[in-house]
C-alpha positions as CSV (number, residue, x, y, z in Angstrom):
1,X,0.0,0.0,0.0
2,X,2.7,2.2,0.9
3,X,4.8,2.2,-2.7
4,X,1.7,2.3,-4.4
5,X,1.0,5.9,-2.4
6,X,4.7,6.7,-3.2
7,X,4.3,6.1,-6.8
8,X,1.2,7.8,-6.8
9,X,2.7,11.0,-5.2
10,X,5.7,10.6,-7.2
11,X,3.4,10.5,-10.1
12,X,1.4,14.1,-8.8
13,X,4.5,15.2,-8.0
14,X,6.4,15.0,-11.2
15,X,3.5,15.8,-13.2
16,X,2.7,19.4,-11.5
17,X,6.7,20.1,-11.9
18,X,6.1,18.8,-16.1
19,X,3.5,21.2,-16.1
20,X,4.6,23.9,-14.5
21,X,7.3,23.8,-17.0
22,X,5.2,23.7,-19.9
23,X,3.8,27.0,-18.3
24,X,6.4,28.6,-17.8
25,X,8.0,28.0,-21.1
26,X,4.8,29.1,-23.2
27,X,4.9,32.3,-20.7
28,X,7.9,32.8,-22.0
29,X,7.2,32.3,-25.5
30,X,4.0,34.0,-25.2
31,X,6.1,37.0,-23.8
32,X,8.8,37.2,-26.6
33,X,6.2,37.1,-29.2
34,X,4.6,40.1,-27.6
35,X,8.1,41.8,-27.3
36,X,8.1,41.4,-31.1
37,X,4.6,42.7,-32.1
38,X,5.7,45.6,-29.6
39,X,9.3,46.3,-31.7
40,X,7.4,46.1,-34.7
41,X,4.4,48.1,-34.2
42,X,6.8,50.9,-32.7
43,X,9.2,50.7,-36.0
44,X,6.1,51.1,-38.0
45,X,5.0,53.5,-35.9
46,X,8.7,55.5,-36.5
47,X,8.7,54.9,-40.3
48,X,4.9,56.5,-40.7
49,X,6.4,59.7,-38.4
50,X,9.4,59.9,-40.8
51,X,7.2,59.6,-44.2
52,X,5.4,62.7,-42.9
53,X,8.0,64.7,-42.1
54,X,9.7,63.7,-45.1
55,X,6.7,65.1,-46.9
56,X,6.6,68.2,-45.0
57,X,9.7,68.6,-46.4
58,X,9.6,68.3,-49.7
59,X,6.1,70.2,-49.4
60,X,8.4,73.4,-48.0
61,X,11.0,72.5,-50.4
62,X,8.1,73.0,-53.4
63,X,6.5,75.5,-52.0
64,X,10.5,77.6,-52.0
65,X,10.8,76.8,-56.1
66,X,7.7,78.5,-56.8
67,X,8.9,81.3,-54.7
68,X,12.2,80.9,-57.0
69,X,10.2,80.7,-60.1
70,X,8.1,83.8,-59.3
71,X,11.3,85.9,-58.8
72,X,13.2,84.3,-61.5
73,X,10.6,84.1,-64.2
74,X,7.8,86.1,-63.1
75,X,10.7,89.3,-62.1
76,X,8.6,89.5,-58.5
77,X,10.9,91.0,-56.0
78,X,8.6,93.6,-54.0
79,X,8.1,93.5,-50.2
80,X,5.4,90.5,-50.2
81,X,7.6,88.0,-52.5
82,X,10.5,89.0,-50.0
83,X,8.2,88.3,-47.0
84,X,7.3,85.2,-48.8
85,X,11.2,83.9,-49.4
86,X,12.0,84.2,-45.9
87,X,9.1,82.5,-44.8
88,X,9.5,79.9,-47.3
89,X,13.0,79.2,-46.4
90,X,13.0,79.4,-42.8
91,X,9.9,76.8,-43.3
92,X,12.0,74.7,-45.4
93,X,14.9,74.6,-42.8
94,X,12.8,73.8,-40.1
95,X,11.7,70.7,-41.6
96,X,15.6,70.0,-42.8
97,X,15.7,69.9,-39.0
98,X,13.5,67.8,-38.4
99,X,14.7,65.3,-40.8
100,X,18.0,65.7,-39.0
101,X,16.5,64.8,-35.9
102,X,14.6,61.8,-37.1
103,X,16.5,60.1,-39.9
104,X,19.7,58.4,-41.5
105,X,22.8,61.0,-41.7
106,X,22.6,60.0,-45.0
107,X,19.2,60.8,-46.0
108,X,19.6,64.0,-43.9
109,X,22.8,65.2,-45.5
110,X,20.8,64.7,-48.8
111,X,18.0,66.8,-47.3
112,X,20.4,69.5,-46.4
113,X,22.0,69.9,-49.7
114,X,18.8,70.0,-51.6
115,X,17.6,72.9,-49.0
116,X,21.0,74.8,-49.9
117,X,20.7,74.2,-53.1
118,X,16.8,75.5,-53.1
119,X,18.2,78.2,-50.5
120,X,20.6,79.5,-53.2
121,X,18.8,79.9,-56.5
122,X,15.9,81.5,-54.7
123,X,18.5,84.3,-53.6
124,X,20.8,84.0,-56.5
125,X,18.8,83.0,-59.6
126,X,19.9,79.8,-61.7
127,X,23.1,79.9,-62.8
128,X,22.5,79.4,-66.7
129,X,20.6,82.5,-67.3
130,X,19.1,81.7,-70.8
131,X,14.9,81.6,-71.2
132,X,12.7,80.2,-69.9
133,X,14.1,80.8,-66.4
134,X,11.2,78.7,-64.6
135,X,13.1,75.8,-66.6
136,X,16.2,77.1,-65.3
137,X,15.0,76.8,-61.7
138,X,14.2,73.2,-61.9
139,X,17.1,72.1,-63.9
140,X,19.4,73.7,-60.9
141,X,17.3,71.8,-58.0
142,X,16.9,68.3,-60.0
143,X,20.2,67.0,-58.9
144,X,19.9,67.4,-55.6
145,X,16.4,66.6,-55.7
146,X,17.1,63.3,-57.3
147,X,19.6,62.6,-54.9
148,X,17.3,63.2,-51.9
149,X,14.6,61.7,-53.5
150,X,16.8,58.1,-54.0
151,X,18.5,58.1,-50.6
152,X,14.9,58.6,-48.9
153,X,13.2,55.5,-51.1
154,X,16.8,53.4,-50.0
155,X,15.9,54.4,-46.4
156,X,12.1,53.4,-46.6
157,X,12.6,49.8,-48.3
């Protein structure tokens, strides 16, 4: 009677341990999986907050051709476009900021240059200055555009 209490208890005994460690071992799992989902969801998270500043960017940095384009093409230089080139490019490099806060060095040192280079023909005027100047204006920005444009879809894949 006694060693068939033993193996009985033996029996309780080593199946609550067999269980606990089949609890404890999907806790585990259960927890790692959710410390996935967690790093994943707050990656995607950061990506979408980087696509729309990268947007506001290039929004500003659109917004500073056509100021470039009205003073290069259009000959505007009065008190309002003036008004409007500062705000456009202190707008511009706010968002270059921002960028530098929240992306690559690489995609924000193609930011930067694009905002220079946006920065200088509104101020200086392309530097071929044969008609039409609006076409002028674009063809100086395109490069670094491009650039910009290619190190931020590198980035996002």
């Amino acid at each position: 009677m006694t060693s068939t209490t033993l193996v009985s208890f033996l029996g309780v005994v080593l199946g609550g341990l067999v269980s606990t460690a089949a609890q404890y071992s999907l806790g585990r799992a259960s927890e790692r999986a959710e410390v996935r989902r967690s790093a994943r969801e707050r990656a995607e998270s950061r990506r979408n907050e980087r696509v729309a500043h990268l947007i506001d960017f290039l929004s500003a940095v659109q917004e500073a051709e056509r100021v470039a384009v009205d003073r290069h093409h259009h000959d505007l230089a009065d008190e309002e476009w003036q008004a409007r080139a500062k705000q456009s490019i202190d707008r511009m490099w706010v968002a270059q900021k921002t960028i530098h806060m929240l992306c690559a060095s690489e995609v924000n040192d193609a930011a930067r240059d694009l905002a220079y280079d946006v920065q200088d023909v509104i101020r200086k005027g392309p530097t071929d200055p044969g008609e039409p100047r609006d076409e002028r204006v674009w063809a100086y920005i395109r490069p670094s555009r491009r650039a910009f444009l290619d190190v931020v879809r590198e980035q996002l894949e």
